[in-house]
C-alpha positions, 0 to 999 in steps of 0.5 A, a space after each residue: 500500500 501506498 500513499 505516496 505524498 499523502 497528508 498525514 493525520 493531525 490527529 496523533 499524540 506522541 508519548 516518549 515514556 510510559 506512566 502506565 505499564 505493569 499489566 498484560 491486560 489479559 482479564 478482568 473487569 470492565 466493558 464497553 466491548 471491541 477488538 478487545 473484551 470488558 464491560 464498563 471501560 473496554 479496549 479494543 485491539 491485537 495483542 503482539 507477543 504470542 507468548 503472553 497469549 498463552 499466559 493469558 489463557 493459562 491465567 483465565 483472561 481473554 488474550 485478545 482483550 483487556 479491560 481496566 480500571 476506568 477515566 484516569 486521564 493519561 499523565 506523566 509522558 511528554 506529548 510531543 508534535 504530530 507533523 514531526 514525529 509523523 515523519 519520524 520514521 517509515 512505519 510511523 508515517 505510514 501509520 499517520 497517513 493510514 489514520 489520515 486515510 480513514 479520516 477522510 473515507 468515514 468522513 466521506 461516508 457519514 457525510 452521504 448520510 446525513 451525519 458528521 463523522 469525528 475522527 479518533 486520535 491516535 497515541 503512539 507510545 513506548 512501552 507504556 502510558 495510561 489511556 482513558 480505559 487504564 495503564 496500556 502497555 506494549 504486551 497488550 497490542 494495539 487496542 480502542 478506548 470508547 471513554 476517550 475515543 482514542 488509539 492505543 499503539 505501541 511503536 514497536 508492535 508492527 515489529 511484533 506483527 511481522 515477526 512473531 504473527 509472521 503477518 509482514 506488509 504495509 497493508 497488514 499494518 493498515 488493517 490493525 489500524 482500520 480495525 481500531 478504527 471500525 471501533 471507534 465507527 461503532 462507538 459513534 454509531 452507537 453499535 457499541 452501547 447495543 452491545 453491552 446493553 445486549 450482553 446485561 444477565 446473560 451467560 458468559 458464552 452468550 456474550 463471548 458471542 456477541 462480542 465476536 460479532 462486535 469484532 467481526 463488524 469491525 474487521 468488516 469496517 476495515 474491509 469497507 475503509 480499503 475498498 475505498 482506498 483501492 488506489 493505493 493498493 498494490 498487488 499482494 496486499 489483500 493477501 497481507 491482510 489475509 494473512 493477518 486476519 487468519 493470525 490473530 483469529 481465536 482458534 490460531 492463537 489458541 493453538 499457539 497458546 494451550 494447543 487447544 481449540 475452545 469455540 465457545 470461549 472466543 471473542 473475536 472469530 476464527 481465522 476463517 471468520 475474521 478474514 470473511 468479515 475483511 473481504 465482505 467489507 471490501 467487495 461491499 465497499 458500503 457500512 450496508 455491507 456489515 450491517 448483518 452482524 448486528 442483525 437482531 441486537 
């Protein structure tokens, strides 16, 4: 993927050290639901390190999501300009400009009907920081918080994603991106609510469930942000994005974790799941295209 010259967002906060850190975010607590599980403040993203994946499950948490304590505002790091950290190097760039991209196509989209679409920020990191949702740290991957509709990215994860997922590519990395993205779309459309109001008295199963809907919506979300994009689209990187997906799904990361399969457990779909949702979104290039995952919510 390519985007050349393009502008980079002007949404982006850069944080030189952490005043968060000390927690894998596998477990607990809250809510708010996303590429990440919890009830009352939730966090949405792709965990980076395989390893703590398998600590997770052995420790009874949810290795794809995280939930913490809630609104403590972020404290401590030094906040720095998002026009020269952007270009601060390639992947960071590459990031800004992603960011930068989904601004103006869910602009675009809510604008054709009848809405005003307020982009997220984004807070790059190192190592560690607080969020909105609680201290964030670099084992728990890329994730969303609703409560200040920010993006949470550790620097060194798209290493993580290349080398430990073996899910290399600039259009991989967009994907993450997108992905929190389709989240914040979501929050704004009040898709997020629906779903913690649905999962209120029901069994554990039963909102694992929907929270795989949820995350599923979002990959969908991000096929709809590329199919817009599809100009700056290079050969192979739907492939990489397939890769991803098929990475991160449930079942594959189980594997990698305890050696086995739990369906009933999962919060985020399979790898056959996640990679249907991407490409269903990218031929039907429209929200219309996602909207069956909500169906009956």
């Amino acid at each position: 993927m390519r985007f050349g010259g393009r502008r980079t967002s002007d949404n982006v906060e850069f944080r030189d050290e952490g005043s968060g850190g000390g927690r894998f975010g596998f477990g607990g607590g809250g809510g708010g639901g996303g590429m990440l599980l919890g009830l009352v403040f939730s966090r949405f993203g792709i965990v980076g390190v395989v390893v703590l994946v398998g600590l997770g499950f052995l420790l009874g948490g949810d290795p794809l999501g995280l939930s913490g304590g809630g609104g403590q505002p972020a404290i401590g790091p030094t906040r720095q300009s998002a026009t020269r950290n952007c270009q601060s190097e390639p992947s960071i760039t590459f990031a800004c400009q992603t960011l930068a991209s989904t601004e103006e196509q869910w602009a675009a989209l809510f604008q054709a009907s009848g809405q005003r679409y307020a982009a997220p920020r984004m807070v790059v990191y190192m190592s560690g920081t607080d969020s909105g949702c609680g201290a964030a740290d670099s084992a728990m991957g890329p994730f969303y918080c609703p409560s200040d509709r920010s993006i949470y990215l550790d620097v060194a994860f798209f290493r993580e994603l290349a080398q430990r997922f073996a899910a290399p590519g600039d259009f991989a990395q967009a994907y993450v991106i997108a992905h929190e993205v389709g989240h914040h779309v979501q929050t704004l459309l009040g898709i997020s609510d629906r779903i913690e109001r649905a999962k209120s008295g029901v069994s554990e199963t039963a909102a694992n469930a929907l929270q795989v809907r949820m995350e599923l919506q979002a990959d969908c979300l991000a096929g709809v942000w590329a199919s817009r994009e599809q100009g700056a689209m290079e050969p192979g990187d739907l492939e990489e994005g397939m890769t991803a997906a098929a990475a991160i799904g449930d079942d594959t990361i189980q594997r990698a974790g305890r050696g086995v399969v739990v369906p009933e457990s999962f919060t985020h779909g399979s790898a056959a799941q996640r990679q249907e949702a991407l490409m269903r979104g990218y031929r039907g290039g429209t929200l219309a295209a996602c909207e069956s995952y909500m169906r009956g919510i």
